[in-house]
C-alpha positions as MATLAB code, in Angstrom:
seq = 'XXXXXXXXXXXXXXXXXXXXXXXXXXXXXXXXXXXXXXXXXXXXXXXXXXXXXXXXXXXXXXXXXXXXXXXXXXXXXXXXXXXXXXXXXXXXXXXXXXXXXXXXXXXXXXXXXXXXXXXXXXXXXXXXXXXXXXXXXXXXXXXXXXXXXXXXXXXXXXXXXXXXXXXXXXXXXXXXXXXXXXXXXXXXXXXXXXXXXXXXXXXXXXXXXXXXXXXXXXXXXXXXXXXXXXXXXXXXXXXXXXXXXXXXXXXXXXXXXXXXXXXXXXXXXXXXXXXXXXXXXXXXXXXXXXXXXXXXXXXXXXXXXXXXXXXXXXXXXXXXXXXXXXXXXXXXXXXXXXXXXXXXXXXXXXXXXXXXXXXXXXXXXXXXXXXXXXXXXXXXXXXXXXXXXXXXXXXXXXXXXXXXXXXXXXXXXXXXXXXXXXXXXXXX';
ca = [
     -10.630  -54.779    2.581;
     -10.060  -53.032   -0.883;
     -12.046  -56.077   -2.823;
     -14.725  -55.570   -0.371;
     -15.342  -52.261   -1.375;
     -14.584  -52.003   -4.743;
     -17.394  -55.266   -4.880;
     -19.616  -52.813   -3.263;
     -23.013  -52.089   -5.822;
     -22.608  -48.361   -5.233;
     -18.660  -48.390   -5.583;
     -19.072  -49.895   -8.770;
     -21.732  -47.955   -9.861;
     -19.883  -44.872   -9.038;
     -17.250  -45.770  -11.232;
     -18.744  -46.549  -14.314;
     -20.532  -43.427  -13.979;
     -16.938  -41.429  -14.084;
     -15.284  -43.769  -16.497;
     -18.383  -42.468  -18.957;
     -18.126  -38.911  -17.944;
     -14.574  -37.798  -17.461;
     -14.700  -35.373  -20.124;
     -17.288  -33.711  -17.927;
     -15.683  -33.491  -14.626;
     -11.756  -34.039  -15.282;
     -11.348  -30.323  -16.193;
     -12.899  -28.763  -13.732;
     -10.602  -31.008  -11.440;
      -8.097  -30.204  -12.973;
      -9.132  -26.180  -12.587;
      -9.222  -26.090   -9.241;
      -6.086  -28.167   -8.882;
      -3.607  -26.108  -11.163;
      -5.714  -22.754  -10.778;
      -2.940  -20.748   -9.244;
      -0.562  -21.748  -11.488;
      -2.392  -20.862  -14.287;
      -3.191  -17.504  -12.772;
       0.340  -17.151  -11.962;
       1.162  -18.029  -16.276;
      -1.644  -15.514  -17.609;
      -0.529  -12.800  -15.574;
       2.951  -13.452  -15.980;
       1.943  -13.131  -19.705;
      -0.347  -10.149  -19.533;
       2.180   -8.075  -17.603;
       5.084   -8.696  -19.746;
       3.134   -7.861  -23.207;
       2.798   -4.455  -21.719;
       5.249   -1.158  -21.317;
       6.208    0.147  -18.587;
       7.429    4.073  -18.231;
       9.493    6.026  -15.407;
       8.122    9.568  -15.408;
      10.275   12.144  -13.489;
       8.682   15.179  -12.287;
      10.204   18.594  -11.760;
       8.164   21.694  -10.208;
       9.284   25.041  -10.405;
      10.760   27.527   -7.426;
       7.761   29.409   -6.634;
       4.995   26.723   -6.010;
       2.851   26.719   -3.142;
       0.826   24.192   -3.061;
       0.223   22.068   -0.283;
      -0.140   17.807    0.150;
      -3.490   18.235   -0.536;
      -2.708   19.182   -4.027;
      -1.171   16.046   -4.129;
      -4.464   14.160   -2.397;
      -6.434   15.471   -5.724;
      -3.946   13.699   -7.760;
      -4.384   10.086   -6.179;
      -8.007   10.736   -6.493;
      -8.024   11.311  -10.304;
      -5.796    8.185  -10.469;
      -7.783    6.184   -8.245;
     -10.322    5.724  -11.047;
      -7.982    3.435  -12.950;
      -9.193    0.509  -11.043;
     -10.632   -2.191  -12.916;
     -10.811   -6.030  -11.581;
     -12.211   -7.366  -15.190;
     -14.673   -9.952  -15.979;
     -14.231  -13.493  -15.342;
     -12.640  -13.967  -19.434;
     -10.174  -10.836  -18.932;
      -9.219  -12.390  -15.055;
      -9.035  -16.239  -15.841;
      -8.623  -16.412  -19.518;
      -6.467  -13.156  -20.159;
      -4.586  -12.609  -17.027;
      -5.710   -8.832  -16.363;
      -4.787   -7.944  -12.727;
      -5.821   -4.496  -11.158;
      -2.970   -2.171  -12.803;
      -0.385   -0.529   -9.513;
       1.796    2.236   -9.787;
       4.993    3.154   -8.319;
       5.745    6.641   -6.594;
       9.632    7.271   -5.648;
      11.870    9.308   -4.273;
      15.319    8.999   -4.949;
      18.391   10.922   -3.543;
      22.044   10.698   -4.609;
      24.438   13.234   -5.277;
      23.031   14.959   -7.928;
      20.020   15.631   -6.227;
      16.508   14.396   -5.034;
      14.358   13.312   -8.066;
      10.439   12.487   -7.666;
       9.461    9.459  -10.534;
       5.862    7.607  -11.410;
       6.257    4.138  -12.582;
       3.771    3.026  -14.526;
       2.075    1.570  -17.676;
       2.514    3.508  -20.821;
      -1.199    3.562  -21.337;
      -1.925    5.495  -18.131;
       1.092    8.674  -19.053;
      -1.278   11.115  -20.670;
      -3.632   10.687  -17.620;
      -0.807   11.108  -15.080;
       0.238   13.642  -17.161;
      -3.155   15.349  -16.901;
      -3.548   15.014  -12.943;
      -0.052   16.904  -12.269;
      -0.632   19.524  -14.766;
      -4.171   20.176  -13.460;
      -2.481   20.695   -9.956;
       1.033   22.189  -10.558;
       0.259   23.813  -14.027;
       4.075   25.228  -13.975;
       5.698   21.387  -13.463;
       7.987   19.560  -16.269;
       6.757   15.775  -16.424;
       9.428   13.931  -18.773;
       9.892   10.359  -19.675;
      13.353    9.047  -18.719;
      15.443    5.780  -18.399;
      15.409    4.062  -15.640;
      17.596    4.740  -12.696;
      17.800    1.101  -11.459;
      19.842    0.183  -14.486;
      22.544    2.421  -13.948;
      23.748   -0.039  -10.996;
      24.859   -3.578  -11.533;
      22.241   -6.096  -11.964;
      22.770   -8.007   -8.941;
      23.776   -6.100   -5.247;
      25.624   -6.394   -3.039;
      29.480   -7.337   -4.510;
      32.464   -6.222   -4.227;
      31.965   -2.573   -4.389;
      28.457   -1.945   -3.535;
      26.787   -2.670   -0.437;
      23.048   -2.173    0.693;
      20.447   -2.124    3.450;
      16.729   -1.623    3.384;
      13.184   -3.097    4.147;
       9.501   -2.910    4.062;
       7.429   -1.187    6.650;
       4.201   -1.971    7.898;
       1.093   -0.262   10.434;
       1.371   -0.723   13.824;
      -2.474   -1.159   14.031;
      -5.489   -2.135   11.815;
      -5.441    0.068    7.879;
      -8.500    1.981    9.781;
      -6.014    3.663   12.059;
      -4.671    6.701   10.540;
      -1.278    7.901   10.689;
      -0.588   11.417   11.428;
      -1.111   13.278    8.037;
      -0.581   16.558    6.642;
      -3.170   18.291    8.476;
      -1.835   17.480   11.970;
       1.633   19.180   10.755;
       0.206   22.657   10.304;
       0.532   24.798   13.080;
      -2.433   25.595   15.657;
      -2.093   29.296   15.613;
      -1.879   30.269   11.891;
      -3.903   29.747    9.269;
      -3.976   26.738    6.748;
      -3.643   29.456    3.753;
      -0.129   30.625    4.900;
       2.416   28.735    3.496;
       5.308   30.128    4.198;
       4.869   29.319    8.231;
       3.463   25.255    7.208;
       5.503   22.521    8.424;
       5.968   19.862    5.840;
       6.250   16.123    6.966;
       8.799   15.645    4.409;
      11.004   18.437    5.409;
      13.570   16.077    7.020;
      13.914   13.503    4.381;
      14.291   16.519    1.868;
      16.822   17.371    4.137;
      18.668   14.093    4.613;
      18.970   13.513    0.766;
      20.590   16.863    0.292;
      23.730   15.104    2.353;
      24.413   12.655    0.921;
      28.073   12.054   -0.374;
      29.041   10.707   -4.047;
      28.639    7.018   -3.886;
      25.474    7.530   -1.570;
      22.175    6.621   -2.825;
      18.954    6.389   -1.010;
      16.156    5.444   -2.933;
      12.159    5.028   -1.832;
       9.493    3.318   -3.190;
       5.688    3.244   -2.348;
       3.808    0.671   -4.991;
       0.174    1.514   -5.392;
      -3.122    0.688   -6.149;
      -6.756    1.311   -5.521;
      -8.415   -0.726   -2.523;
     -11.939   -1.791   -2.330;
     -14.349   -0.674    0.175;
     -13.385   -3.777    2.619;
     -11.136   -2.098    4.305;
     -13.798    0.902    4.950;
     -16.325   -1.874    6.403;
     -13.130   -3.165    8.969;
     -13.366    0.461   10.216;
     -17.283    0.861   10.976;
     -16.779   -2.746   12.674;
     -13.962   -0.836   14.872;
     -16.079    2.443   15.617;
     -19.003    0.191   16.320;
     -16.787   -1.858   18.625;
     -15.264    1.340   20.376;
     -18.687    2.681   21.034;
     -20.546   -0.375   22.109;
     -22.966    0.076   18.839;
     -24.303   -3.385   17.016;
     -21.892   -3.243   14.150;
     -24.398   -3.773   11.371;
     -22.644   -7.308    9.373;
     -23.679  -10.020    7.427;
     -23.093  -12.823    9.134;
     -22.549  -16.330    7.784;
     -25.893  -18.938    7.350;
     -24.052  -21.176   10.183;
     -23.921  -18.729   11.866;
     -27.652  -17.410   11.828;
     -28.571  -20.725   12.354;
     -27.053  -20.982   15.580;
     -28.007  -17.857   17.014;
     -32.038  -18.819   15.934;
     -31.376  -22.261   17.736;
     -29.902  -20.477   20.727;
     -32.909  -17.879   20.597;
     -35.680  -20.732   20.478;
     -33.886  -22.758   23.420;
     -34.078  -19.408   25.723;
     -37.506  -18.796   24.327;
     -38.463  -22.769   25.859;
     -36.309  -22.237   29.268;
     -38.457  -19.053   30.266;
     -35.111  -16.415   29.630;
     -36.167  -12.612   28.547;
     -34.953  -10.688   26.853;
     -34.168   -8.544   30.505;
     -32.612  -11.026   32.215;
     -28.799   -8.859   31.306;
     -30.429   -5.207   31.561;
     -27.231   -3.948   32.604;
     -25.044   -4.776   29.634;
     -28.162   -3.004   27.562;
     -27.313    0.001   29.267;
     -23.793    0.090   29.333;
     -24.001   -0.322   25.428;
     -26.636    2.508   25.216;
     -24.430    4.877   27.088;
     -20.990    4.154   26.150;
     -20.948    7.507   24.170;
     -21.039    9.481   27.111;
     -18.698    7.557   28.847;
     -15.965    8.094   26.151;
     -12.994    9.585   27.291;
     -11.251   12.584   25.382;
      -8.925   10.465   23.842;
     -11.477    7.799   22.959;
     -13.365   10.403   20.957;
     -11.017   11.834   19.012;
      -9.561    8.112   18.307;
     -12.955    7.542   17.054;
     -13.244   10.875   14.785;
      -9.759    9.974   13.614;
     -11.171    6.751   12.085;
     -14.572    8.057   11.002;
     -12.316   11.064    8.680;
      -9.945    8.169    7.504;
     -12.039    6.108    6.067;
     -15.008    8.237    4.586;
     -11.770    9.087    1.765;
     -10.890    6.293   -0.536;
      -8.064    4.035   -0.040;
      -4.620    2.567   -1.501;
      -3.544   -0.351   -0.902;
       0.295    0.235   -0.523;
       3.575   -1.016   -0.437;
       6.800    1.179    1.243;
      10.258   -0.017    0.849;
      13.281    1.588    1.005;
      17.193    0.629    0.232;
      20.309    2.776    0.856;
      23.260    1.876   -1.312;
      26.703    2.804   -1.602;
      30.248    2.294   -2.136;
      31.946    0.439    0.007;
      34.547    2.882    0.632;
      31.769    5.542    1.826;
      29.015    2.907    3.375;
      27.153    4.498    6.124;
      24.910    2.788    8.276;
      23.566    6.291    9.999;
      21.357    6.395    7.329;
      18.917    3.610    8.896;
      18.554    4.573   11.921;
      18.049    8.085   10.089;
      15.330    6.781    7.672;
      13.285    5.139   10.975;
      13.542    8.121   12.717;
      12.415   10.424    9.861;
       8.970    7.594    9.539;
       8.546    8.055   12.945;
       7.058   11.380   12.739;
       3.914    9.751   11.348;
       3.178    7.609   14.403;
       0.926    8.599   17.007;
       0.482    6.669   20.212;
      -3.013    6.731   19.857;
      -3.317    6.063   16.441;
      -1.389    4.405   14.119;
       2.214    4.643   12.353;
       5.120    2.379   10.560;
       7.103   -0.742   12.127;
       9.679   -2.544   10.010;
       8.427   -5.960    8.275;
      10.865   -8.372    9.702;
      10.232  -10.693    6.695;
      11.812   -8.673    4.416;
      14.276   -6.920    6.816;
      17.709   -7.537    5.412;
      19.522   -8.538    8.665;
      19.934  -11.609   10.058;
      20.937  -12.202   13.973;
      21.194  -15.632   14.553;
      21.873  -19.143   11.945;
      23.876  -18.630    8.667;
      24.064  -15.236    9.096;
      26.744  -15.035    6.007;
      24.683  -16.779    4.055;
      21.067  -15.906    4.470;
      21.547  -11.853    4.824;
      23.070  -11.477    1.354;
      20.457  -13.455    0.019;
      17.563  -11.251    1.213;
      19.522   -8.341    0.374;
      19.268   -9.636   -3.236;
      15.722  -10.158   -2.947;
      14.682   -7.280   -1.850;
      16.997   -5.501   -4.448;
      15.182   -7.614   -7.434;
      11.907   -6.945   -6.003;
      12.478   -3.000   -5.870;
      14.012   -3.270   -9.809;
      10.861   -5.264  -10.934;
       8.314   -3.013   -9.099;
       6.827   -6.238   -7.612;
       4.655   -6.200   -5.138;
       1.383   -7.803   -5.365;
       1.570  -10.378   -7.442;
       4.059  -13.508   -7.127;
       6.746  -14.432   -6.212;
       6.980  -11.222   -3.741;
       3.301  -11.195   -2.527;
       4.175  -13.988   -0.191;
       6.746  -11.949    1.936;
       5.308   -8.293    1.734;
       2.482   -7.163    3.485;
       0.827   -4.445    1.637;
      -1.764   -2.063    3.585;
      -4.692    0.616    3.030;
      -3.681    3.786    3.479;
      -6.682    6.818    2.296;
      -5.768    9.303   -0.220;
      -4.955   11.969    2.653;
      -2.445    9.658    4.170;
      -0.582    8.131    0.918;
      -0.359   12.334    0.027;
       1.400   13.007    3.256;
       4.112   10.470    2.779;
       4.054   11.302   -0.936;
       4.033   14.983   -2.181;
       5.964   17.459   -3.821;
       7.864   20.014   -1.705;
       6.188   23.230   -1.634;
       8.288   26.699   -0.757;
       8.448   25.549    2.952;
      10.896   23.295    1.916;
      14.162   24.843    1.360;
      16.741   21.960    0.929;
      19.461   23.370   -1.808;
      19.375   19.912   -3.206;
      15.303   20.167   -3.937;
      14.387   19.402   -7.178;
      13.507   22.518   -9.323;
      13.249   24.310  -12.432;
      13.918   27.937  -13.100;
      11.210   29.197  -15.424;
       8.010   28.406  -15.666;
       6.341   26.380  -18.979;
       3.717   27.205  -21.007;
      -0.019   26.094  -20.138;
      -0.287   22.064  -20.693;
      -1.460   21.199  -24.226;
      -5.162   21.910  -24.547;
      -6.374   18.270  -25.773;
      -4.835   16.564  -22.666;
      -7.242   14.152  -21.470;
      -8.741   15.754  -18.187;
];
């Protein structure tokens, strides 16, 4: 059978032609073949030629400003995004550049860092000063390498994981502006609830040898996620959602068209479904609309795609597991029933229930330790196992802000006197 067809005219034809031409065709084969892994090499390369900072920020006694101080922030940082040309994505190995907001507690205090490239500290630098004019931003070593290099052993022990929406990114969560109370006014501070009251709260108990630490990895999203949510609202409200659909696509629909066109069917023959599309606005419920006005608000702001994971570590002598059911419950206030909120990613989840248990659960507790050390996220080898979402600047502020005098945990992070203005050439 072989000698039949490589005797075949065309057959040989076709293989003279390649013999001559290899030079032509073998590296694009070849491109497509090994692409990722030379994606995964330039990257690899890019990232490690450049420096990486940990910038802690401290804000003085008297501020009063609210998460949406913090909202103006991601916006001015938002502009950092740049995908590259084909040369500086293929040839150079420049990938979108992420940052890293954390929250740490231990017994010396809660402490708010910024992880990111050195070449973006004058313009973080610029954002916070802008917003809390009285804050101290200082670079400092890195808190990760005061703990051994690989956890659990024999005196440390661990527990953490990723979290995840419930629902679709277009959802939102319950943010900042839900937590203010109905009968006062947005201006009065002192009587605001903030979101992050209770986490303030739980870090200011925890014991010497206790160390909670959380860690939301950043970046800018495109505008696909934004699309997702008109497709939704048009969905919810019976409206055509306005899409490009794919040629195969058309092409069936125009086939189907013509062949009712031939049979004799009009366009009237399903009046009633017409109708029930036209009027599904009225026929909203309460709840339906304000779903729908939820998602409209969430995604006219821009959005982050994100990344929340969180480990508690301690001494073996003092290891408590309260704290995780005490870090669900405090990222439970964020859900809504209607809306959307955070579920645990059971990919990354440290526990195991069933098969090697022994084995496998120190194993991802490693993982997931190396992955919060390396600030790894979107890239390989953790993009595999995490599950990064959109979340819009309001949301990402509500989950991430400095306290504000509504916040009176003893252990809050503060300074005593207020600095001088920010230098005047700081890059605004």
């Amino acid at each position: 059978m072989a000698d039949i067809i490589l005797n075949d005219p065309v057959v040989k034809e076709f293989i003279f032609w390649a013999s001559r031409t290899w030079f032509l065709w073998m590296p694009i084969l070849f491109f497509f073949i090994f692409r990722d892994s030379w994606l995964h090499y330039v990257r690899a390369n890019f990232i490690s030629t450049k420096k990486y900072i940990l910038l802690e920020v401290r804000i003085p006694r008297e501020v009063s400003k609210s998460p949406k101080a913090m909202e103006s922030i991601f916006a001015g940082i938002h502009g950092a995004a740049r995908k590259g040309n084909l040369i500086d994505r293929y040839w150079d190995g420049w990938v979108t550049p992420w940052f890293s907001l954390e929250v740490i507690g231990d017994e010396t205090g809660i402490h708010f860092y910024i992880w990111t490239m050195e070449f973006f500290k004058r313009m973080f630098e610029a954002q916070i000063y802008a917003q809390y004019p009285s804050s101290e931003v200082r670079v400092v070593e890195d808190y990760t390498k005061s703990l051994p290099a690989v956890l659990p052993d024999k005196d440390w022990n661990l527990w953490g994981t990723e979290f995840v929406l419930t629902k679709p990114d277009a959802y939102p969560i319950r943010t900042y502006e839900d937590f203010v109370l109905e009968d006062i006014s947005s201006k009065e501070e002192e009587r605001k609830i903030d979101p992050l009251s209770s986490l303030f709260e739980f870090f200011g108990q925890l014991r010497p040898g206790e160390r909670l630490w959380i860690q939301m990895l950043v970046r800018a999203a495109d505008d696909k996620w934004k699309k997702e949510g008109e497709v939704l609202v048009a969905k919810m409200t019976g409206k055509k959602a306005v899409s490009k659909s794919p040629l195969i696509t058309q092409l069936v629909d125009a086939i189907h068209d013509t062949v009712k066109t031939i049979l004799g069917v009009s366009a009237e023959s399903k009046p009633t479904k017409k109708e029930s599309d036209q009027f599904r606005m009225l026929n909203l419920s309460p709840g339906e609309r304000t779903t729908i006005e939820a998602i409209e608000r969430n995604i006219a702001k821009i959005g982050f795609e994100v990344c929340i994971r969180w480990i508690y570590l301690a001494k073996r002598d003092v290891y408590n597991f309260l704290a995780v059911p005490a870090m669900f419950g405090i990222f439970k206030q964020f859900s809504s029933q209607s809306l959307n909120g955070f579920k645990t990613n059971k990919k990354i989840t440290v526990s195991i229930d069933y098969f090697f248990k022994n084995y496998r659960e120190p194993k991802r507790k490693q993982r997931l330790f190396k992955s919060y050390k390396l600030r790894s996220v979107f890239l390989p080898p953790y993009k595999r196992r995490s599950k990064p979402f959109v979340l819009s600047s309001s949301e990402l502020a509500t989950v991430y802000h400095f306290p504000g005098m509504v916040v009176a945990a003893p252990t809050t992070p503060r300074i005593e006197a207020k600095r001088g203005a920010p230098p005047p050439n700081l890059p605004i």
